[in-house]
C-alpha atoms as one frame of an Amber mdcrd trajectory, in Angstrom:
protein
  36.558 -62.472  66.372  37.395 -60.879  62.976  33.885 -59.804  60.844  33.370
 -60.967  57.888  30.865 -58.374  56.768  32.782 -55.099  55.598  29.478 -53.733
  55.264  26.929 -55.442  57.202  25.622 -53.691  60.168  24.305 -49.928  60.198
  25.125 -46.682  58.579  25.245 -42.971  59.384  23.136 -40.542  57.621  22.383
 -36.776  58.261  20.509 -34.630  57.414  17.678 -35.658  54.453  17.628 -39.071
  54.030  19.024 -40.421  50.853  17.227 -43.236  50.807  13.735 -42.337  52.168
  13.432 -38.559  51.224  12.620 -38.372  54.966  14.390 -35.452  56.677  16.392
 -36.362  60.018  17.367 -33.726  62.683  20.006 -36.370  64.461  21.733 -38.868
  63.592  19.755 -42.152  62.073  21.176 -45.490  62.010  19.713 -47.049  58.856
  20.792 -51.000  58.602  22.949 -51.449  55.632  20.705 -53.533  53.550  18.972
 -50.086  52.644  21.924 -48.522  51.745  23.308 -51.630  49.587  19.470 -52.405
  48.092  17.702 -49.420  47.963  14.196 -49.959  47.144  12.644 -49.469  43.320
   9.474 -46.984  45.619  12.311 -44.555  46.483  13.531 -44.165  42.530  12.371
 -44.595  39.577  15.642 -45.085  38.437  16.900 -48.143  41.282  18.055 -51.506
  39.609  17.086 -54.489  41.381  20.287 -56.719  43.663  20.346 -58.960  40.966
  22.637 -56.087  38.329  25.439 -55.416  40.145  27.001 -54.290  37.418  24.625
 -51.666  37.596  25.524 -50.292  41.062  28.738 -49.327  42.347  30.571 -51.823
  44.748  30.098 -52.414  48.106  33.202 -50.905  49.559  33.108 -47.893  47.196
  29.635 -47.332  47.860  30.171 -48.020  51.437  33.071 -45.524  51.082  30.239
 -42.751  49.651  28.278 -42.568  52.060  30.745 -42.518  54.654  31.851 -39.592
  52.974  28.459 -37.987  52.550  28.106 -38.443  56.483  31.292 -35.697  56.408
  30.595 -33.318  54.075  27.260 -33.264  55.835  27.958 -33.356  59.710  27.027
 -29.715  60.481  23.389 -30.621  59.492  23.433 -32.956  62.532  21.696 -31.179
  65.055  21.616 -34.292  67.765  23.044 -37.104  68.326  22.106 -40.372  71.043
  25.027 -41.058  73.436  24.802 -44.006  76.220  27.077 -45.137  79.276  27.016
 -48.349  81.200  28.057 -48.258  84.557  29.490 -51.889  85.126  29.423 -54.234
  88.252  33.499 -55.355  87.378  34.229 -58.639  88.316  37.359 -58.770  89.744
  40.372 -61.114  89.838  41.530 -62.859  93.136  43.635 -61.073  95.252  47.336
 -61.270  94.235  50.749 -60.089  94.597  51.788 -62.572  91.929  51.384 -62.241
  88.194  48.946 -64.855  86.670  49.527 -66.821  83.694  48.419 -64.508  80.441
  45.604 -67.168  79.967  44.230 -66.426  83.310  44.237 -62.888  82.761  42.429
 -62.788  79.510  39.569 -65.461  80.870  39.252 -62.762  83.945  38.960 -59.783
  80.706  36.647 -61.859  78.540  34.334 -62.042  81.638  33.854 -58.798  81.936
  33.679 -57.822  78.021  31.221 -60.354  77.548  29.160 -58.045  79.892  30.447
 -55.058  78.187  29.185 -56.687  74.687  25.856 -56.752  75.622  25.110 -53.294
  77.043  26.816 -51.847  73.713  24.290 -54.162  71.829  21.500 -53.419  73.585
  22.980 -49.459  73.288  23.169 -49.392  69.404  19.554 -51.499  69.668  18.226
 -48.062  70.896  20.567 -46.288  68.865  22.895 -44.609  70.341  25.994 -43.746
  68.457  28.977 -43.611  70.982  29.100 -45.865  74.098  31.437 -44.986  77.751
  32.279 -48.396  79.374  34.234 -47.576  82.845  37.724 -46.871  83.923  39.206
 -50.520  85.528  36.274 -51.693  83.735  37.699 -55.038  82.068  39.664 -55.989
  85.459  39.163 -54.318  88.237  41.810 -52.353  90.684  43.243 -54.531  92.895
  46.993 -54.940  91.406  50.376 -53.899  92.183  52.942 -52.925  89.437  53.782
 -56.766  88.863  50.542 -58.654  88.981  48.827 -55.920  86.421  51.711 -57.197
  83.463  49.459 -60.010  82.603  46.465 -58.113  81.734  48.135 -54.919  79.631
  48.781 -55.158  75.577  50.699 -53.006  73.594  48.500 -50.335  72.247  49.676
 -48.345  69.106  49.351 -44.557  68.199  45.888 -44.178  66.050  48.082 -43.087
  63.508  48.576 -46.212  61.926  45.272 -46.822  60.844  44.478 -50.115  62.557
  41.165 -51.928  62.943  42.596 -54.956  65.003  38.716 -56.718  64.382  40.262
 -57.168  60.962  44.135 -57.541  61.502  44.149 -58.588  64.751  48.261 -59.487
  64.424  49.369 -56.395  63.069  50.817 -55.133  66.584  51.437 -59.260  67.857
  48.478 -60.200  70.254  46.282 -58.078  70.978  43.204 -59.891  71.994  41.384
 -57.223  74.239  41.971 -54.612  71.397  40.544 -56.910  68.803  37.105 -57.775
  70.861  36.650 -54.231  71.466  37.462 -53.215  67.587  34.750 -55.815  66.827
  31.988 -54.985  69.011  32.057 -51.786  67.533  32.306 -52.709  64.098  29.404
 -55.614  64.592  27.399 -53.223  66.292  28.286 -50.035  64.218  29.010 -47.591
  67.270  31.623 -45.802  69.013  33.407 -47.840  71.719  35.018 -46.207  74.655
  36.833 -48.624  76.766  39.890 -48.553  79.306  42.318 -51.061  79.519  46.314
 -50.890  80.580  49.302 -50.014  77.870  52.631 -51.599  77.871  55.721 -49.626
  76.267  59.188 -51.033  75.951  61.933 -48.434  77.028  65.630 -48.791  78.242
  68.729 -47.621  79.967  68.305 -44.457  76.896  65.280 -42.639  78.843  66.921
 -41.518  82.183  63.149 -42.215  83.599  62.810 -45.835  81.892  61.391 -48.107
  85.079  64.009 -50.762  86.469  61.364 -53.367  84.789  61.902 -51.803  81.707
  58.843 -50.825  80.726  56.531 -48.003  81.309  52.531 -49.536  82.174  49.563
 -46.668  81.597  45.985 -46.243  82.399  44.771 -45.794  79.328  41.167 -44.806
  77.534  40.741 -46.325  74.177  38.115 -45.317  71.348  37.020 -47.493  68.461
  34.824 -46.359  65.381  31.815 -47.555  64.089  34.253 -49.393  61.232  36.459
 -50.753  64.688  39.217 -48.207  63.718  41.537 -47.016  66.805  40.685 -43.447
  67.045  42.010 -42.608  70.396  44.217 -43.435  72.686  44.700 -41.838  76.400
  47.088 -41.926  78.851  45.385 -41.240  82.092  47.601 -37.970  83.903  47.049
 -37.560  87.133  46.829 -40.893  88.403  45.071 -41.423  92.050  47.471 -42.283
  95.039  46.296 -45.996  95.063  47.466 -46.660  91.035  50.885 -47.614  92.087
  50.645 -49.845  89.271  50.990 -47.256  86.317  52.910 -44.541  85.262  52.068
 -41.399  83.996  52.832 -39.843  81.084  56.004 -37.604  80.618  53.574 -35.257
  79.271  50.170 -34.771  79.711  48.046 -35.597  76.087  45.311 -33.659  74.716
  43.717 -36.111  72.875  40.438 -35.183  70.373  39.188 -37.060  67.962  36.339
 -35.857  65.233  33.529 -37.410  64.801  29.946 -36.813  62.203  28.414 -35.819
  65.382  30.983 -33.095  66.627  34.310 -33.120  68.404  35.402 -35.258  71.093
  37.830 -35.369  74.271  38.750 -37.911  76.583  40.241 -37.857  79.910  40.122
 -40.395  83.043  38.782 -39.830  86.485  41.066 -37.774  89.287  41.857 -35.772
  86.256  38.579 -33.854  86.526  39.739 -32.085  89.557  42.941 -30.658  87.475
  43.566 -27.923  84.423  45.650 -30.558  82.261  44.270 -32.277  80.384  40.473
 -31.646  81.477  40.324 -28.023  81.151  42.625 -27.347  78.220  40.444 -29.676
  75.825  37.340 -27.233  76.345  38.638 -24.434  76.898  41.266 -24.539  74.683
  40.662 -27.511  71.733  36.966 -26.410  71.733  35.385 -30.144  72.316  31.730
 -30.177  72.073  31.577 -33.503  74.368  33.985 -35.075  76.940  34.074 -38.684
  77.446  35.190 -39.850  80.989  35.573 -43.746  82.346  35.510 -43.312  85.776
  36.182 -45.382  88.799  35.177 -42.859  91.013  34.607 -43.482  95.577  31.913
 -40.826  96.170  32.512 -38.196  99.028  29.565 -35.947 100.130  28.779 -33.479
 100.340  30.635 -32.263  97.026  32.101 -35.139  95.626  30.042 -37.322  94.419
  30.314 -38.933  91.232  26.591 -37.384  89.723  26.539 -34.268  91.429  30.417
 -33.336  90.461  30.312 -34.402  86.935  27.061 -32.713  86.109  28.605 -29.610
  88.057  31.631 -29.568  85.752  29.844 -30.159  82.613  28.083 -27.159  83.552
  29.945 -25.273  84.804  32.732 -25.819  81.461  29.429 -25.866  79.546  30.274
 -28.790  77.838  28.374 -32.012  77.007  29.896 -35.084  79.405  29.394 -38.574
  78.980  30.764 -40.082  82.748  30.650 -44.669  83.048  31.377 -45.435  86.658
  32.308 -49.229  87.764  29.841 -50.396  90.475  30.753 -51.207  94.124  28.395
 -50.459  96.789  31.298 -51.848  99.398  33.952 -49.005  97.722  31.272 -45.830
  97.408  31.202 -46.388  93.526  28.474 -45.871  91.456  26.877 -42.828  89.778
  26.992 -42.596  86.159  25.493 -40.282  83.732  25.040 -38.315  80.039  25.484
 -34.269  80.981  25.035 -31.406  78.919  25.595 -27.540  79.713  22.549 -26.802
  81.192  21.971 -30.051  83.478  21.851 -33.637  83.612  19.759 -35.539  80.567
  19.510 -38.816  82.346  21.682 -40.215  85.170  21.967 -43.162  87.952  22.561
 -43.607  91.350  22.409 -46.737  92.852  23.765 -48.066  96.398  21.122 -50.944
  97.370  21.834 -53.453  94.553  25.144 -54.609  92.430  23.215 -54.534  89.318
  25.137 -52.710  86.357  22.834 -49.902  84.505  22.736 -48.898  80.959  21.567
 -45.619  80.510  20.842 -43.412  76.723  20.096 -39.629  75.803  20.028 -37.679
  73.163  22.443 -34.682  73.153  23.220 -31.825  71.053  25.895 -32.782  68.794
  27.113 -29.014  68.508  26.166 -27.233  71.983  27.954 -23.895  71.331  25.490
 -23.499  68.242  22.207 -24.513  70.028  19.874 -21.636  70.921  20.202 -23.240
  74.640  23.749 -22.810  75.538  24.080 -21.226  78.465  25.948 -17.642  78.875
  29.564 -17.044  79.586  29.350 -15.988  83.533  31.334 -14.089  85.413  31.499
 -15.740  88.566  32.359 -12.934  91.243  30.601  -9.871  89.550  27.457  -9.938
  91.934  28.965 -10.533  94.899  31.633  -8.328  94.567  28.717  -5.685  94.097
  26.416  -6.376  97.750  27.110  -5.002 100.813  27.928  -7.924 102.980  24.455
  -9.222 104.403  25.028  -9.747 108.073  27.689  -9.559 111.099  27.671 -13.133
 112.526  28.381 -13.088 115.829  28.725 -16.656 116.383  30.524 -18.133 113.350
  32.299 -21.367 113.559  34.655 -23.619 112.164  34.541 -27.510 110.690  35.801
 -30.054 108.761  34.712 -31.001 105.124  36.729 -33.667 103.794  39.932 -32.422
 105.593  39.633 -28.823 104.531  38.924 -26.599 107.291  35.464 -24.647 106.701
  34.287 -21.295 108.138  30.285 -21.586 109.245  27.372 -19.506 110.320  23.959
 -21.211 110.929  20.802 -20.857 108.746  18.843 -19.675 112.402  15.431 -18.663
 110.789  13.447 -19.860 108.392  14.653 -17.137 105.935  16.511 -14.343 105.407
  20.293 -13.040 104.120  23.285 -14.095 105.374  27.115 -13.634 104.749  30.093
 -15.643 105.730  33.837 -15.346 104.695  37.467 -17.004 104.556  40.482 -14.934
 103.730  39.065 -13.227 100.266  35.932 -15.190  99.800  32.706 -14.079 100.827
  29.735 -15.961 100.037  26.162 -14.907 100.158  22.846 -16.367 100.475  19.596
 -15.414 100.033  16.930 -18.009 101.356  13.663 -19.145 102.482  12.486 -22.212
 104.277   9.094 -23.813 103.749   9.699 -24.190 107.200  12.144 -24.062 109.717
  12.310 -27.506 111.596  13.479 -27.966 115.298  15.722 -31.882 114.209  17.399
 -30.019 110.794  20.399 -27.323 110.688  22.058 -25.991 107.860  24.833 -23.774
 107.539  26.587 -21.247 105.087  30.144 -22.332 104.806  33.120 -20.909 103.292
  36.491 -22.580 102.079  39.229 -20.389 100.161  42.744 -22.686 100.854  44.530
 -25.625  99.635  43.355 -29.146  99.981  46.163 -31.182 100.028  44.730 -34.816
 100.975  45.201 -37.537  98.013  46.026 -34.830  95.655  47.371 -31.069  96.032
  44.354 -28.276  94.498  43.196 -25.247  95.673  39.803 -24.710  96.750  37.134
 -22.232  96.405  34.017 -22.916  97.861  30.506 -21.129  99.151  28.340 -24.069
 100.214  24.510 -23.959 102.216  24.430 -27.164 103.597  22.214 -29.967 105.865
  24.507 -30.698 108.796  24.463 -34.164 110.210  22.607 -33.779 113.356  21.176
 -30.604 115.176  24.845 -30.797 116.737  26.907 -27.932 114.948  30.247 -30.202
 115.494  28.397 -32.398 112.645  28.368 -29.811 110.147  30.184 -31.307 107.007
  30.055 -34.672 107.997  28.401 -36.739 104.915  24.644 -36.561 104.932  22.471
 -38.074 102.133  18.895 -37.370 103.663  17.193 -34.617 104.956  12.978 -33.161
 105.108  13.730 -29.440 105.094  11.971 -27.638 101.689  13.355 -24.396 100.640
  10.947 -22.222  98.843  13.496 -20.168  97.223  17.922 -19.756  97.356  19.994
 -17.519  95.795  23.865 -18.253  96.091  26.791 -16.301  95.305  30.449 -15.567
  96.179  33.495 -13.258  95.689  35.447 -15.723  93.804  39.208 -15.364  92.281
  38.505 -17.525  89.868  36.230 -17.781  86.742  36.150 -21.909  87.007  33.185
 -22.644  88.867  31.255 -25.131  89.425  27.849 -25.081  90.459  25.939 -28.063
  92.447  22.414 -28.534  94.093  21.699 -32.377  95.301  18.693 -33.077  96.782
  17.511 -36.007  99.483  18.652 -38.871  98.731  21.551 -38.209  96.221  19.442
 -36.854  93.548  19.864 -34.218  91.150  17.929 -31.421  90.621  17.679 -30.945
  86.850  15.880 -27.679  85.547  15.245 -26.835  89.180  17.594 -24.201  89.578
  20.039 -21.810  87.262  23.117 -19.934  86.951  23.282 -16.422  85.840  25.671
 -14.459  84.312  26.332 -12.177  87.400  27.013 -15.280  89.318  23.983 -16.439
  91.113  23.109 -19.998  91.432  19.561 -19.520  91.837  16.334 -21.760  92.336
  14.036 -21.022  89.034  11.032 -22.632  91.014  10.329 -23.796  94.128  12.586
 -26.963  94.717  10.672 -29.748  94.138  12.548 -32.011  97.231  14.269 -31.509
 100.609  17.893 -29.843 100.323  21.218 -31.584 101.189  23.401 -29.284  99.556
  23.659 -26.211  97.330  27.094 -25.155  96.540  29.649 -23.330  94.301  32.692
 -25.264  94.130  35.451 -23.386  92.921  39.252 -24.266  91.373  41.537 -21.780
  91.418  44.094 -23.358  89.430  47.471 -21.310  89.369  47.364 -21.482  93.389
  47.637 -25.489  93.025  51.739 -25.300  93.484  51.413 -22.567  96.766  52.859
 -24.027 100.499  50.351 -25.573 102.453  48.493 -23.086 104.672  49.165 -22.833
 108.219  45.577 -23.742 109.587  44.772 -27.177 110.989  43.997 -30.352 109.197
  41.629 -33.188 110.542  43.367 -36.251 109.021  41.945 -39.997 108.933
């Protein structure tokens, strides 16, 4: 699998092009032919490939412009990002480890898949590629029958490009493919596959087995350098098979095209690491392999992510695995002010490769979006209405306080312990077979994970029954003409969502301003399922469990 081309492939170059005298606002992949033969048009001075004595060597002038690329990153105004979110194919059933052999002819399925989505990616030139979480083979282990398929992987540190010493570390034959399809293909690889670490009777938390075993995010550079290496945090309550670190890791990693963070699925929903690498390490984009079960009407995988990467105004790149049968799919490239392409796709097991072009820098472009401060409006309004008939229901566990949406528009206020959310609205017109409701949520969801909640939510209830209210719901015909939503939150993490019928996003369709309003900016262009603001109120994750009931399942 080694190359045997240390230069063969494509280059970076940024701002005017050295080689053409053409001036490039992102970041151009120019094959490497140009950069090793430039043509005798573009100089007078340019010696022909026949005096090489003439020109400086390929590694040292492979080394220059690799360089120049550095000195000259903050010229980079763009860059083209892509994600693939990947039908897995997945191993038999076992309790029982299989033979090493097995277990790499199970991962070398799935990469060759994998190698031709990040070909056909750095075909339309994108410069970094997100593969999925579970993405090389699958989820179905226990801590035993997983050993087979995990290889030691080393701290970037040590400068390793396994495509080119693949025995450095002893085998490591998933680490070497990967290396090399990003070194063939000149792009960033972002792939997640399972570390092994030797420990002993020393570490008071070594494993009886004797070895730790993480989820972990890998990054390879366009040379097939490690760059990064993640171990995933807050593992979900099905990973029985991994550990977690002792720690949780911050990991960045610089690139030509800005700074970079990486985290892994459930640990969206937590500060560490997700919040401390934006709000803290000042990331421009967040890369996130995913294997994520959607859950309406909040959770799911397009309407979260895009939420978050607004709401942390932050570009996210988010590669789901595929599996109608499990919920899973929903990938997409986010930036701060809304989604730039994205997928959604429950009627066929098809995988889906999907590119955009970001800003490489989004705190410097004349379209990020203003700090907000999420309470400061509603704290300000007199509450809009005395419900008389509010009611209570169940949204994925957490126990909800509603009030119905009875007219086809008007102002209306509902509220849990401290937060009071408010909504301004009007209907194109108020059907007789749809209800919606304002809903409130200001506890502590403790199901599969412990986090508390803040949440104002309008919302399309399942039926014209009000016991359905919060049940999932992916249709609905009602048009709004206008919405305004706001609450009193406690927190300043917010994030804000609007999904349309049929699981579709609503890009440029509505905004959020710095008072705290999620408003529509025209007339939505499709039927409303939900429009929420879904708060975390992180320093109340550790409180008891409220005394309120729980609908369990």
């Amino acid at each position: 699998m080694a190359s045997s081309c240390a230069t063969g492939g494509l280059d970076w170059i940024v701002g005017k092009n050295v080689f053409t005298g053409r001036i490039v606002r992102h970041w151009e992949r120019l094959p490497r032919d140009m950069v090793e033969s430039p043509s005798q048009k573009d100089s007078e001075h340019s010696r022909s490939c026949k005096t090489p004595a003439m020109l400086p060597s390929q590694p040292l002038l492979h080394a220059g412009i690799f360089a120049l690329t550095i000195l000259q990153a903050l010229a980079s105004d763009t860059f083209i990002a892509a994600v693939y979110e990947h039908a897995v194919i997945l191993p038999d059933p076992t309790d029982k480890p299989v033979s090493p052999g097995d277990a790499l002819a199970l991962m070398n399925k799935n990469m060759d898949v994998l190698e031709g989505a990040i070909k056909e990616a750095a075909q339309q030139g994108a410069h970094i590629i997100v593969t999925p979480e579970d993405g090389i083979y699958g989820w179905q282990f226990t801590r035993e029958s997983i050993y087979p398929y995990l290889e030691d992987i080393p701290d970037p540190v040590v400068n390793w490009i396994p495509c080119t010493d693949p025995l450095r570390f002893g085998p490591a034959p998933v680490q070497e493919r990967l290396s090399c399809m990003a070194r063939n293909n000149s792009i960033y690889v972002v792939a997640n596959i399972g570390d092994k670490k030797l420990c002993n009777s020393s570490d008071p938390d070594c494993p009886s087995d004797g070895h730790y075993q993480y989820n972990t995010d890998v990054v390879f550079d366009p040379e097939g350098k490690l760059v990064a290496r993640y171990h995933k945090y807050n593992l979900f309550m099905t990973e029985t098979q991994f550990n977690y670190p002792k720690e949780p890791e911050a990991v960045t990693f610089e690139t030509p095209f800005g700074k970079f963070g990486i985290f892994t699925c459930f640990d969206i929903l937590f500060y560490e690491p997700a919040v401390v690498l934006v709000s803290k390490m000042q990331v421009d984009t967040v890369l996130f392999p995913t294997a994520w079960m959607n859950v309406l009407p909040f959770l799911t995988a397009v309407e979260f992510h895009s939420a978050w990467a607004m709401g942390m105004r932050v570009n996210f790149l988010a590669a789901n695995t595929h599996k109608t049968s499990l919920a899973m799919t929903g990938s997409g490239i986010y930036a701060p002010d809304g989604a730039r392409t994205y997928s959604y796709n429950m009627k066929t097991e098809d995988g889906h490769l999907l590119v955009a072009e970001l800003d490489a820098h989004p705190r410097l472009s004349p379209a990020f979006p203003p700090a907000v401060n999420w309470s400061s409006y509603a704290l300000n309004v007199k509450r809009f209405s005395q419900n008389d008939h509010d009611f209570t229901g169940i949204i994925f566990h957490d126990q909800f306080t509603f009030t119905e949406l009875t007219k086809a528009g008007g102002n209306l206020t509902v509220c849990q312990k401290d937060l009071c959310c408010h909504l301004s609205y009007k209907m194109s017109g108020k059907r007789d077979d749809e209800v919606y409701v304002l809903g409130a949520f200001d506890g502590l969801h403790v199901v599969e994970g412990q986090y508390y909640l803040q949440i104002c939510t309008l919302l399309k209830c399942k039926s014209t029954d009000l016991d359905t209210c919060g049940q999932p719901v992916e249709m609905a015909q009602t048009k709004f003409e206008m919405f305004s939503l706001s609450g009193t939150f406690g927190t300043n993490y917010v994030f804000p969502e609007v999904l349309y019928s049929g699981v579709q996003l609503a890009p440029g369709e509505f905004e959020i301003l710095n008072d705290g309003c999620l408003i529509s900016k025209t007339k939505p262009t499709k039927p409303v399922v939900t429009v929420t603001l879904f708060g975390r109120w992180y320093e109340k994750d550790h409180l008891k469990q409220d005394p309120q009931p729980r609908a369990f399942t």
